[in-house]
C-alpha positions as CSV (number, residue, x, y, z in Angstrom):
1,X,10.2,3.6,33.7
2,X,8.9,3.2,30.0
3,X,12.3,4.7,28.8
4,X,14.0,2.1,31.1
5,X,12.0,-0.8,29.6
6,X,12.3,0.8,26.0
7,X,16.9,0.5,26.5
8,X,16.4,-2.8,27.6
9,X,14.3,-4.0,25.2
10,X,17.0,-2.7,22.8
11,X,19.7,-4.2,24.8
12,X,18.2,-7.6,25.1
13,X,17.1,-7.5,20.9
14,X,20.8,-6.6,20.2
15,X,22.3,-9.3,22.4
16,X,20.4,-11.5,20.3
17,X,21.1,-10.1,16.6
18,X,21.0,-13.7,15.1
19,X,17.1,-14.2,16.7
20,X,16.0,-10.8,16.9
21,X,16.2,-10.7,13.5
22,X,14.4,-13.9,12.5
23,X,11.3,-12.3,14.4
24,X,11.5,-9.2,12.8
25,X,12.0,-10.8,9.3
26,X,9.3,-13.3,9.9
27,X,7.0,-10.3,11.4
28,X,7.6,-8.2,8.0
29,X,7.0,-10.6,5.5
30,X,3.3,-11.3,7.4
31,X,2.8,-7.7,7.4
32,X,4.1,-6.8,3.7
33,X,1.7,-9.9,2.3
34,X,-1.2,-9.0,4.5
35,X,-1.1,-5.4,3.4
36,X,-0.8,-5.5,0.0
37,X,-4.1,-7.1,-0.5
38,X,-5.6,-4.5,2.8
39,X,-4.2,-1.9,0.9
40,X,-6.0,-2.7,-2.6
41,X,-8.9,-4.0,-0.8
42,X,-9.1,-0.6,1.0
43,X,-9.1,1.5,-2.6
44,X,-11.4,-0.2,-3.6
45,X,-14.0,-0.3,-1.1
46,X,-13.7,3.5,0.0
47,X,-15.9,6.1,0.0
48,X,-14.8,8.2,-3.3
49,X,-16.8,11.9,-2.2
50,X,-17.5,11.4,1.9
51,X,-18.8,15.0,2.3
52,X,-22.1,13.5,0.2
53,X,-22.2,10.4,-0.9
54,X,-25.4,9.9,1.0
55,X,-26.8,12.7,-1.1
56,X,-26.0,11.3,-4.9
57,X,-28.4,8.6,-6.1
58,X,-28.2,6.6,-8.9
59,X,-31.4,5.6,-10.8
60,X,-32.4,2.7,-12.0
61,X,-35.9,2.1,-14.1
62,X,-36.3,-1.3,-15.2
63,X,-37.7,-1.1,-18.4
64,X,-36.4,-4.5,-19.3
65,X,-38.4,-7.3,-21.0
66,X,-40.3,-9.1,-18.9
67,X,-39.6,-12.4,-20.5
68,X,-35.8,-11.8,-20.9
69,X,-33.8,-11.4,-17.4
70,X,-30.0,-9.4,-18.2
71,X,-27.0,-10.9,-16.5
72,X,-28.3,-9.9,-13.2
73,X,-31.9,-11.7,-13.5
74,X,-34.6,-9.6,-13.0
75,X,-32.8,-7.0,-11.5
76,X,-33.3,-3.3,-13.6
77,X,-30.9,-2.7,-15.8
78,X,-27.8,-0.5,-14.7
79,X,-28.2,2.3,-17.0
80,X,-31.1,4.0,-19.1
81,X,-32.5,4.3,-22.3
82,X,-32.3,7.3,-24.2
83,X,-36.0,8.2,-24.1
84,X,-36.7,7.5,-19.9
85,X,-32.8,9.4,-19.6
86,X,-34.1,12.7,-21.8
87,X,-37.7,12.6,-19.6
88,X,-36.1,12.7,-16.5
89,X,-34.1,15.8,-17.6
90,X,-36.9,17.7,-18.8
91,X,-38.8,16.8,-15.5
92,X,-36.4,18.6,-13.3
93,X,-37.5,16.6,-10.0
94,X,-34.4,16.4,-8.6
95,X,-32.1,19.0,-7.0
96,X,-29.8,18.0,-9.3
97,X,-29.5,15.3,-12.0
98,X,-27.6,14.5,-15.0
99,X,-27.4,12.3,-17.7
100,X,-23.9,11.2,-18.9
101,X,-22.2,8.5,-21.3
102,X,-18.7,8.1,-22.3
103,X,-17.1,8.8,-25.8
104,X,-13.9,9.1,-27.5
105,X,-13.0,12.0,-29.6
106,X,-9.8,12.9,-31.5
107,X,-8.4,15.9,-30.7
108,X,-6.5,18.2,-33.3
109,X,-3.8,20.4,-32.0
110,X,-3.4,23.8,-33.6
111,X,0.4,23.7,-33.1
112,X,2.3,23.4,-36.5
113,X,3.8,19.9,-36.7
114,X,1.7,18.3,-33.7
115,X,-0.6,15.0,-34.5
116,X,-4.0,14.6,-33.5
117,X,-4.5,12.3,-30.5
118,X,-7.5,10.0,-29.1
119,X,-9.0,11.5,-25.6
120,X,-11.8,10.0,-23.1
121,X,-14.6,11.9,-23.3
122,X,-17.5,12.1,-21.1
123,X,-20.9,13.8,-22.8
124,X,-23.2,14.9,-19.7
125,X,-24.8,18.0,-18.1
126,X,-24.0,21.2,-16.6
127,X,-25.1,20.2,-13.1
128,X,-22.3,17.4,-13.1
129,X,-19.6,20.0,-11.6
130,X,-21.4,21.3,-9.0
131,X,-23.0,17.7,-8.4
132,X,-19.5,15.6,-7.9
133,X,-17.9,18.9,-6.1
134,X,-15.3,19.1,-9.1
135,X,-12.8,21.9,-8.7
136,X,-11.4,24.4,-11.2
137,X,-7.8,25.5,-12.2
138,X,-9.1,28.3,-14.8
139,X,-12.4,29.3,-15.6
140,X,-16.0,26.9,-14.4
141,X,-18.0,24.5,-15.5
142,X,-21.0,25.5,-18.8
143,X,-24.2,27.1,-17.6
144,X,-27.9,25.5,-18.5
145,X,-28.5,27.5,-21.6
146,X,-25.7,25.4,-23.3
147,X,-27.0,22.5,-22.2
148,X,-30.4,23.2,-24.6
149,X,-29.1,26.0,-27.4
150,X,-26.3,23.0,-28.6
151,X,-23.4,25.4,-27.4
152,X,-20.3,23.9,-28.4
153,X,-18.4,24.5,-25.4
154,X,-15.4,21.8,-23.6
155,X,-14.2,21.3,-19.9
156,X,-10.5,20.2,-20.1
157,X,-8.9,18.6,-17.5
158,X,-5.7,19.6,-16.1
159,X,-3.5,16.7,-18.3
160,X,-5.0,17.8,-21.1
161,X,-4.8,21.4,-20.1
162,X,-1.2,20.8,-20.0
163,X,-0.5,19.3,-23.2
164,X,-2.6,21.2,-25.4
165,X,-1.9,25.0,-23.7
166,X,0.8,24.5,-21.7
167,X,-0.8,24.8,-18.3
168,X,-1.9,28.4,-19.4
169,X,-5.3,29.6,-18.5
170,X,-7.1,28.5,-22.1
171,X,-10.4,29.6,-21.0
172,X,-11.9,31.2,-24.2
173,X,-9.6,29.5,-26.8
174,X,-10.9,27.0,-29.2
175,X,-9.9,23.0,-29.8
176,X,-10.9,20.9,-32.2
177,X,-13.0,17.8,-31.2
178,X,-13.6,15.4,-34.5
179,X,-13.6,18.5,-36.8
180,X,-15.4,20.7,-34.9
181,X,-14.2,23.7,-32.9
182,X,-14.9,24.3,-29.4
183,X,-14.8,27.0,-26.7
184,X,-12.9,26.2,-23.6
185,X,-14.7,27.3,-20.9
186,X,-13.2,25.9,-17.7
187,X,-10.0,23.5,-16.6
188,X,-10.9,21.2,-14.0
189,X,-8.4,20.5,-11.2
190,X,-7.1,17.4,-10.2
191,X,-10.1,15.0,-10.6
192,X,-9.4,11.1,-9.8
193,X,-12.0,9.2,-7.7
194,X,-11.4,5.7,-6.5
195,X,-13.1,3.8,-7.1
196,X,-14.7,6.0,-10.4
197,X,-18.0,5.9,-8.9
198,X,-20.2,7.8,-11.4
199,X,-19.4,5.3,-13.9
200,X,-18.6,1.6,-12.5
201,X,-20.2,-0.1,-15.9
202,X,-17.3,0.9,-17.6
203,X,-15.0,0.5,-15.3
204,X,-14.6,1.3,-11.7
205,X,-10.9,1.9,-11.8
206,X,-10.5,3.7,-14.8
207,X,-9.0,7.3,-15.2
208,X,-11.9,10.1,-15.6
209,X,-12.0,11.3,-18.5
210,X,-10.2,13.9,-20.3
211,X,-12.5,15.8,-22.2
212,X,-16.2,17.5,-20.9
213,X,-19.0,18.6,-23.5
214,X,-22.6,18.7,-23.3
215,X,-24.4,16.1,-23.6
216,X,-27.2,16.9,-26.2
217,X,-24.2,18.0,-28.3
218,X,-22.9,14.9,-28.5
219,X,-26.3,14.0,-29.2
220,X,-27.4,16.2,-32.1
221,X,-23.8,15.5,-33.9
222,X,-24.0,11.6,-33.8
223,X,-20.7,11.5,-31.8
224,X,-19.3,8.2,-31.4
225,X,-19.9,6.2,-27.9
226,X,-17.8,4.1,-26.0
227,X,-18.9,1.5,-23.5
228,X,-21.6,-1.1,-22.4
229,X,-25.1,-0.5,-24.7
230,X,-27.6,-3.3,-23.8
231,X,-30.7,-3.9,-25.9
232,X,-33.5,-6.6,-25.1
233,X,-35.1,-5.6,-28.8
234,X,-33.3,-4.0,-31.8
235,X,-34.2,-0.7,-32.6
236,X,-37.4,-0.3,-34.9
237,X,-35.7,1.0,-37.9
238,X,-32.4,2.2,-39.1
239,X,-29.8,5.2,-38.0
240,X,-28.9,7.3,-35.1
241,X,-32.6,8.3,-34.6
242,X,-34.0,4.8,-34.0
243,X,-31.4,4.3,-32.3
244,X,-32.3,6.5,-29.8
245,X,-35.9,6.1,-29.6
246,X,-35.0,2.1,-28.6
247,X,-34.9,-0.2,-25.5
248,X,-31.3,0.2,-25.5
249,X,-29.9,1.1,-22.4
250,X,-26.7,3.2,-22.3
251,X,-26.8,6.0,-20.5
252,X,-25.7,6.6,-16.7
253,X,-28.6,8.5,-14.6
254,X,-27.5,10.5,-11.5
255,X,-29.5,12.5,-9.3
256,X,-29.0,14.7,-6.0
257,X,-31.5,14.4,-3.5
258,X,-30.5,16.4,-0.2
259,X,-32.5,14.5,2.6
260,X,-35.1,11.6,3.1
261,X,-38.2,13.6,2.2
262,X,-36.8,14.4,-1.8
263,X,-35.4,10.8,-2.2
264,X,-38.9,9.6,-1.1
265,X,-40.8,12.4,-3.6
266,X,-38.4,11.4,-6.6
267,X,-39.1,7.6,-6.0
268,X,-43.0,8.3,-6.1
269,X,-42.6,10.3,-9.1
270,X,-40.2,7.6,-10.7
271,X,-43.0,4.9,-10.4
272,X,-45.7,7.4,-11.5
273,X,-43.1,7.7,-14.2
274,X,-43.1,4.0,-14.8
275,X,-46.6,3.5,-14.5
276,X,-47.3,5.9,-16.9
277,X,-45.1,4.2,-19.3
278,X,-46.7,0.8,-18.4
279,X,-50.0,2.5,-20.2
280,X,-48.0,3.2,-23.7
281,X,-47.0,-0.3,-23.7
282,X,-43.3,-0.1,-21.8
283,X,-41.9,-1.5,-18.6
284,X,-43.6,-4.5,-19.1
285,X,-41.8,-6.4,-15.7
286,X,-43.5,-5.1,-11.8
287,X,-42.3,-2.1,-10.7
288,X,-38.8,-2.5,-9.3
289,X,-37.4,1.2,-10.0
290,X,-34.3,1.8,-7.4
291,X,-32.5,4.1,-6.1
292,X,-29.1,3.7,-5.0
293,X,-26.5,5.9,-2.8
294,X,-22.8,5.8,-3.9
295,X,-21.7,3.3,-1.5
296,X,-25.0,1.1,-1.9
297,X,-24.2,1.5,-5.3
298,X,-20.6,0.3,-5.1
299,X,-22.0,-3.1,-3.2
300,X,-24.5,-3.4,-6.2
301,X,-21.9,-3.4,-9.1
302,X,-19.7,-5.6,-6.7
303,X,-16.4,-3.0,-7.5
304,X,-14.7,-4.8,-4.5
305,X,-13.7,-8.3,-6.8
306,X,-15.0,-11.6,-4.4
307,X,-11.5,-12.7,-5.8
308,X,-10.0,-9.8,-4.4
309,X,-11.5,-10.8,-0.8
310,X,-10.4,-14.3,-1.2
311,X,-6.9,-12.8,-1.1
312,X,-7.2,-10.5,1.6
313,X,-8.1,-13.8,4.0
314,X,-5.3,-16.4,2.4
315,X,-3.0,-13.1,3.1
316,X,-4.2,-12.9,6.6
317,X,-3.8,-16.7,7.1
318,X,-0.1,-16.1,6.2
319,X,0.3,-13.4,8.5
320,X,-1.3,-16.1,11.2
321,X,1.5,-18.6,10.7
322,X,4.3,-15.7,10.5
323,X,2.8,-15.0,13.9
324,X,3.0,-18.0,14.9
325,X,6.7,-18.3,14.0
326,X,7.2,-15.3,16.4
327,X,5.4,-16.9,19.2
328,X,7.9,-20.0,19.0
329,X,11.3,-17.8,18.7
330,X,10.0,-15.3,21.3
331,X,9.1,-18.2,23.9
332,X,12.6,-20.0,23.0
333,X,14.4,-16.5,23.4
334,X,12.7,-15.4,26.7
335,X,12.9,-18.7,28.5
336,X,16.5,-18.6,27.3
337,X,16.7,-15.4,30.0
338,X,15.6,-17.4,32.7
339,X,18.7,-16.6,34.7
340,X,18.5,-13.0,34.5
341,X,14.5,-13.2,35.2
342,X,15.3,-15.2,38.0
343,X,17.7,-12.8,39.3
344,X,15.5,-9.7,38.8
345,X,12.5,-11.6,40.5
346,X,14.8,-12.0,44.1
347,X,16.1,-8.7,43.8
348,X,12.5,-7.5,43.9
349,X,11.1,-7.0,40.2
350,X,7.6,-7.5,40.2
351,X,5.8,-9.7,37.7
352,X,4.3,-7.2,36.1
353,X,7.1,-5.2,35.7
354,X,8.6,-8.4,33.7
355,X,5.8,-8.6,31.9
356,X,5.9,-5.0,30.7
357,X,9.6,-5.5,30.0
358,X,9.1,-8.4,27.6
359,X,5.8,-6.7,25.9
360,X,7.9,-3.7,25.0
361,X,10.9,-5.7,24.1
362,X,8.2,-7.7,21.6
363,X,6.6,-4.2,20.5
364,X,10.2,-3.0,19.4
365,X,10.3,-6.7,17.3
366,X,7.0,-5.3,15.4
367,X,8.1,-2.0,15.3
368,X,11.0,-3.1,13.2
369,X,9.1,-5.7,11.4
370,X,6.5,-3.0,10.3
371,X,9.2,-0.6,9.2
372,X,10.4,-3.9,6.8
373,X,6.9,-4.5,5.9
374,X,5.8,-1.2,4.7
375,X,9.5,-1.5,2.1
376,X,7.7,-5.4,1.2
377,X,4.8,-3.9,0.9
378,X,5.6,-1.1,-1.9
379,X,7.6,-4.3,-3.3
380,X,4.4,-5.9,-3.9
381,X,2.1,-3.1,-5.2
382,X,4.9,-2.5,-7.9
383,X,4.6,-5.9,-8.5
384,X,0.8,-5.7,-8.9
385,X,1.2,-2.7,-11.1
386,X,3.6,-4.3,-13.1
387,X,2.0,-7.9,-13.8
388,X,-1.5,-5.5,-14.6
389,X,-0.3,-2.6,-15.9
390,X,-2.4,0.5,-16.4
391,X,-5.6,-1.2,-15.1
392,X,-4.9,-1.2,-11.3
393,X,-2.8,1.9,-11.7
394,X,-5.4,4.0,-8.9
395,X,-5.0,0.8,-6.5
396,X,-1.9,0.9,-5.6
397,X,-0.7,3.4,-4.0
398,X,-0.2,4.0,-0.1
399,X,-1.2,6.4,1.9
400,X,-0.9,7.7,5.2
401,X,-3.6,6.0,6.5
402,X,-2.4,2.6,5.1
403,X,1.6,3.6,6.8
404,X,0.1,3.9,10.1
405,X,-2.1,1.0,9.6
406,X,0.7,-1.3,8.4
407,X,3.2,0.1,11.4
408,X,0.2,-0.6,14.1
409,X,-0.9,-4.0,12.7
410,X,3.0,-5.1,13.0
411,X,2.8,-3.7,16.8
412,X,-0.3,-5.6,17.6
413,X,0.8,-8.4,16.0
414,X,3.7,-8.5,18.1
415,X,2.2,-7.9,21.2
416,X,0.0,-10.8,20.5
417,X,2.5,-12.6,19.9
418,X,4.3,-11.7,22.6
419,X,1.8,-13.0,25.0
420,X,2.0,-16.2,26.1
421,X,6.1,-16.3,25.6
422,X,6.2,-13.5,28.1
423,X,3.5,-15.1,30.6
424,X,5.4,-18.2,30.6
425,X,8.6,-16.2,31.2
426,X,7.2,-14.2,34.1
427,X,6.2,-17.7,35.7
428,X,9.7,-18.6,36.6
429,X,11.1,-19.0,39.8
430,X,13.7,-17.3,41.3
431,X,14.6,-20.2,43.7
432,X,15.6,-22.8,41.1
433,X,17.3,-20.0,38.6
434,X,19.5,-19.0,42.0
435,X,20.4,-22.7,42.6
436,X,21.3,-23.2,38.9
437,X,23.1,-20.2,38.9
């Protein structure tokens, strides 16, 4: 019966172009509105590494100034000082842990002829591989010992890889990083989180970076930083070493604690860390050291924009009104039928059978209108991408999970609507259609 309801559902739609296709428009431009701003929405609120992201914490110490509240009040600050970043290292409490910050080097190709060009950089530890489950093309990730003997050793990624090598396995050649050489040691595999959870300070959306070295090398050569550096006191004295014996916080703190029992050791270590502190004259605010899982950590930093929520619900208001518009032409096209109902009801069609008629015939309508709306869609995340440019380039693209949810949200929707135009349709006599007739 459901392929007998399914041909005249397509009968009745195409002896109706004019209408049918009024629903259907008005159905897809609801669905390719509403799901633009899902479809960003849901980029930026997923979970960028499922398999653990209830095992990677990130640390906060507030060692701010008790008199002096940062842009989030008395909140701790979102990344650490040099000094609480380097104990924490040398403590080793976690399973895992590193300490990273982002930096911009210039790379100089050995080809004859080829310029030197700007790459991201990210300066952190030999546990961040294994840590954020990166994969590798060629080669792995640096060992401890170069972490501590100053090794001048690179990850590349696979861009990079590419433009510098060729896409050959480089492991064991050389680049040259600001004048220095160093050894390739592993090419990472495709690596693009969304949102780029490791580092939201400087910028959840954001490409990773291109470029891997350790970080105390980065360190001991003075190699330029990029992004957010927050002092409540200037440093006491002048140069890169008073620099780093500050207040200023700029360094992003990660650890990996496997179940309940290590994240509750670590915290009691953190605030015997803190207290400890407290006695040299630091941390001068109460103890409000935190510890955050990805996804608690996401809510935290806010990544999904309040303006970007305001959206979604003005886009499913529109969607409301398109369905609305359905609802209207549906009701004026079934009740326009009221013959042939009539006629089907005396020769003995049920009124559910009607109704299951009409509810498929307005499931085709959102069928269509979702295959429209997914086109409308892409429309408008090109649009997105092209009024932003390079800075939502990770939030808009569609996946599978967004087709099927655009193509079931246009059924639904049409079913809905379908409702009350198909209960009002099934309601009809067959008496006073026959007499009419």
């Amino acid at each position: 019966m459901f392929s007998y309801y399914l041909k005249l559902g397509w009968l009745s739609i195409r002896r109706n172009p004019l209408l049918s296709t009024l629903m259907i428009a008005a159905i897809a431009i609801g669905i390719g509105a509403s799901m633009t701003t899902i479809t960003v929405n849901y980029v930026m609120s997923s979970n960028p590494i499922p398999q653990k992201s209830d095992q990677l914490f990130y640390v906060q110490l507030d060692s701010w100034d008790a008199n002096n509240p940062d842009d989030d009040g008395f909140e701790p600050p979102d990344q650490m000082t040099y000094i609480d970043a380097m104990a924490l290292m040398k403590a080793g409490k976690a399973y895992r842990q590193i300490a990273s910050n982002r930096s911009g080097l210039v790379l100089e190709p050995q080809g004859e002829g080829e310029r030197p060009f700007n790459v991201d950089t990210r300066n952190t530890w030999s546990d961040f591989f294994p840590m954020f489950d990166l994969r590798f093309i060629y080669g792995s990730g640096w060992d401890d010992s170069a972490d501590y003997n100053l090794e001048r050793v690179v990850v590349l990624s696979k861009e990079i890889n590419e433009k510098v090598f060729g896409g050959e396995d480089s492991v064991g050649r050389s680049v040259r990083l600001n004048g220095m050489d160093f050894q390739v040691v592993g090419v990472m595999d495709e690596f693009l989180p969304v949102p780029k959870f490791y580092d939201v300070t400087n910028g959840a959306f954001n490409a990773p970076e291109e470029i891997f070295i350790p970080f105390n090398v980065a360190v001991e050569y003075e190699l330029p930083r990029n992004g957010n550096t927050n002092c409540w006191k200037s440093p006491e004295g002048e140069g890169f070493e008073a620099f780093l014996n500050s207040e200023c916080a700029w360094i992003q703190f990660w650890a990996e604690l496997r179940d309940n029992n290590e994240k509750q050791e670590y915290m009691a270590w953190l605030n015997a860390y803190a207290e400890q502190q407290k006695e040299f004259g630091r941390f001068p605010r109460p103890l409000n050291n935190q510890l955050s899982d990805v996804m608690e950590w996401m809510e935290i930093q806010e990544v999904v924009d309040d303006d970007a929520q305001v959206m979604l619900g003005l886009s499913m208001l529109f969607l409301l009104v398109c369905l609305l518009n359905t609802i209207g032409l549906l009701l004026a096209k079934f009740l326009g039928k009221s013959g042939d109902i009539g006629l089907r009801r005396a020769l003995g069609a049920s009124r559910s059978s009607l109704f299951i008629q009409h509810m498929i015939e307005s499931g085709l309508i959102g069928l269509g209108g979702g295959v429209i709306g997914l086109g409308l869609t892409w429309l408008g995340l090109r649009g997105i991408e092209m009024l932003f440019g390079d800075s939502v380039e990770n939030l808009v693209g569609l996946d599978w999970t967004m087709v099927l949810t655009a193509i079931g949200l246009a059924i639904i929707s049409a079913l809905l609507a379908g409702l009350y135009p198909t209960w009002r349709a099934c309601q009809i006599t067959p008496a006073s259609q026959l007499k009419i007739q």
